[in-house]
N, C-alpha and C positions, 0 to 999 in steps of 0.2 A: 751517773753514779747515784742517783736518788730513787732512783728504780728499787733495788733492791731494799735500802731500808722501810721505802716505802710499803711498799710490798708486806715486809714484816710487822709494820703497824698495823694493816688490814687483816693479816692472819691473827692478831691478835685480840682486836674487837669483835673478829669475827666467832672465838673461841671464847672471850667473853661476854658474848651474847648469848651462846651456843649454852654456855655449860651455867652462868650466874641469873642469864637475864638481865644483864645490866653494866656500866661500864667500869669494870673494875681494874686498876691496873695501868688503864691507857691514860694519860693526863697532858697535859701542857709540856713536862719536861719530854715525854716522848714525842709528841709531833715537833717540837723544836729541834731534836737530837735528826730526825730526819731530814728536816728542811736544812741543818746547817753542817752532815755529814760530808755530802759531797762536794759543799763549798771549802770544808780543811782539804780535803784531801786533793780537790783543784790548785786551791793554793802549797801545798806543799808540792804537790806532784812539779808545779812553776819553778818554783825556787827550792835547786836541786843544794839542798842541805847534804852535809857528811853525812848522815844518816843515809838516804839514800843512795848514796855511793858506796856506802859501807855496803848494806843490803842486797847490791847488784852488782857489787866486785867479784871478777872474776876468777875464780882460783889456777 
């Protein structure tokens, strides 16, 4: 799961390098946001809350 955000932080330095020269934009709260996306979303996926049952009830 960490693939993808990751991913989006590289396209992002890589666009701020591209267009500022320099790092604008990408900080500490974004690599955090990436290292700790896929662990909620582990843990939520685990512990099957009503939400997710709400989400994936079948009509």
């Amino acid at each position: 799961m960490i693939v993808m955000p990751g991913e989006g932080v590289v396209l992002a330095i890589l666009i701020s390098l591209i267009f500022t020269h320099d790092l604008k934009g990408v900080r500490e709260g974004t690599i955090l946001s990436v290292l700790f996306t896929g662990r909620w979303v582990d843990w939520f996926q685990q512990h099957d809350f009503f939400l997710g049952r709400f989400l994936t009830s079948e009509s």
